[in-house]
N, C-alpha and C positions, 0 to 999 in steps of 0.2 A: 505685884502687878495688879493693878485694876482690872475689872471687867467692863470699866464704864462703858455702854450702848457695845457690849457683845451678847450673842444671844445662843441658849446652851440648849442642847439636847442629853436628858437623862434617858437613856434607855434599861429598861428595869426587868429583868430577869424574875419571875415572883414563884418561883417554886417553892421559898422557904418564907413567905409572906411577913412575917415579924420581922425578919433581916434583912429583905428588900425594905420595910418603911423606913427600918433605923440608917440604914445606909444612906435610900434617897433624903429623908431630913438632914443628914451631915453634911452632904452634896449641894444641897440646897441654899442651907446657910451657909454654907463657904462663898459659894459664888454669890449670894444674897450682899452679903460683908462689902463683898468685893466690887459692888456696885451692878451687879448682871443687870441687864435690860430685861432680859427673859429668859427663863427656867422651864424649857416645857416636859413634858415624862409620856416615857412610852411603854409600854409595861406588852411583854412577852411571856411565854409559858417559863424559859429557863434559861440559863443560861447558853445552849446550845445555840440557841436563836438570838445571840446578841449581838455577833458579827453581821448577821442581816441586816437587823434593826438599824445597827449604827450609820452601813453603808447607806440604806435610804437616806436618813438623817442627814448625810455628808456629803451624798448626790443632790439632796432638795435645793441646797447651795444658800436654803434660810438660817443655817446653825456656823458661828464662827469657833466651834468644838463641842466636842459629845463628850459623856461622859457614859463607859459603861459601869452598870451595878448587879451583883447577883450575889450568888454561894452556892459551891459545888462542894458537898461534904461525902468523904469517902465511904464508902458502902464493902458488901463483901466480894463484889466482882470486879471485874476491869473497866466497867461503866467510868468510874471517877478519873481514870486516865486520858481515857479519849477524850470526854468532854474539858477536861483542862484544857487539852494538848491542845483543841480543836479551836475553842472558843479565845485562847489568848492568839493563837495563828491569827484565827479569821481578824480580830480587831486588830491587830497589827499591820493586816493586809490593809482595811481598811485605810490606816490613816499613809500607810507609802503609798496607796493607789489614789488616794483621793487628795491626800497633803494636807485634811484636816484633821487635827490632836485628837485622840481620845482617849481621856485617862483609865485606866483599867484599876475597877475597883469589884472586883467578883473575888471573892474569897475563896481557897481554897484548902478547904484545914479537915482535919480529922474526924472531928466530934464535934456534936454541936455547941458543946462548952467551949471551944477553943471558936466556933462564930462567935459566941453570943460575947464574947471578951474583945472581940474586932471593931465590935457593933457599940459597945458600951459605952464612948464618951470618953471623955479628956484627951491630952494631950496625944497619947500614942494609944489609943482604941478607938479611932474613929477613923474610918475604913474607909466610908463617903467622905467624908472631908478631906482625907490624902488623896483621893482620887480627885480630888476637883481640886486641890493644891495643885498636884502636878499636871493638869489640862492647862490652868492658868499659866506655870511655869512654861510650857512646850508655846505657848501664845506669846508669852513674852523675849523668847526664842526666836520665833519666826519672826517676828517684828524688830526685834534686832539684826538680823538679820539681814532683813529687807529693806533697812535705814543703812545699812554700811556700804554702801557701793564703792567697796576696794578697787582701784584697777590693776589688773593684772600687767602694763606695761604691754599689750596687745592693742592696737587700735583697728579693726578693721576699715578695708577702702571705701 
């Protein structure tokens, strides 16, 4: 699917700053490829904060999908739970309550060897660019969607 004249919202999670830029560059050029009108980036403390971000972004009613990006790498406490658990909810929320796509591209891995191989480039490690694959794909969804007008055999009076 093209992006021709759609216009994206990166929201950028920057707690681990080398893995947010690798990300946002994947993101970037995906949707770049793909003809994006505009890329714009909004960069937050962490991941926590990216179900907010997004929702601005998808209330502003300027972005035709977001893309979230971060890394939540596990630690010795329960921190790495929550904030998973919390931050795929809340964008999830987001995109049923607003009905605008956001791909979810926040890592969630072990060790920071196990980001930095997510991050790295080619075909299956690049983290931001399946994130912004699958925004485009959930776009090209809705748009089919919205071109099928089935009738149900109900005609109201």
């Amino acid at each position: 699917m093209g992006a021709e004249k759609k216009r994206f919202a990166l929201v950028v999670g920057r707690f681990y700053e080398e893995l947010a830029e690798k990300l946002v560059a994947g993101a970037r050029a995906t949707l770049e490829e793909h003809g994006a009108e505009t890329v714009d980036v909004y960069d937050v403390p962490g991941a926590f904060e990216l179900p907010l971000a997004a929702k601005y972004a998808a209330e502003s009613g300027r972005y035709d999908a977001i893309v979230a990006l971060g890394a939540v790498i596990r630690g010795e406490t329960d921190h790495y739970d929550y904030v998973c658990g919390e931050c795929a909810r809340g964008i999830q929320q987001v995109q049923l309550a607003t009905g605008v796509p956001v791909g979810f591209g926040v890592l969630t891995v072990d060790t920071m060897e196990q980001a930095q191989a997510r991050v790295g480039g080619g075909a299956k490690r690049d983290s931001g660019a399946h994130a912004a694959e699958a925004v485009l794909a959930s776009l090209q969804v809705r748009e089919s969607v919205r071109q099928q007008r089935r009738s149900t055999g109900f005609a109201p009076a």
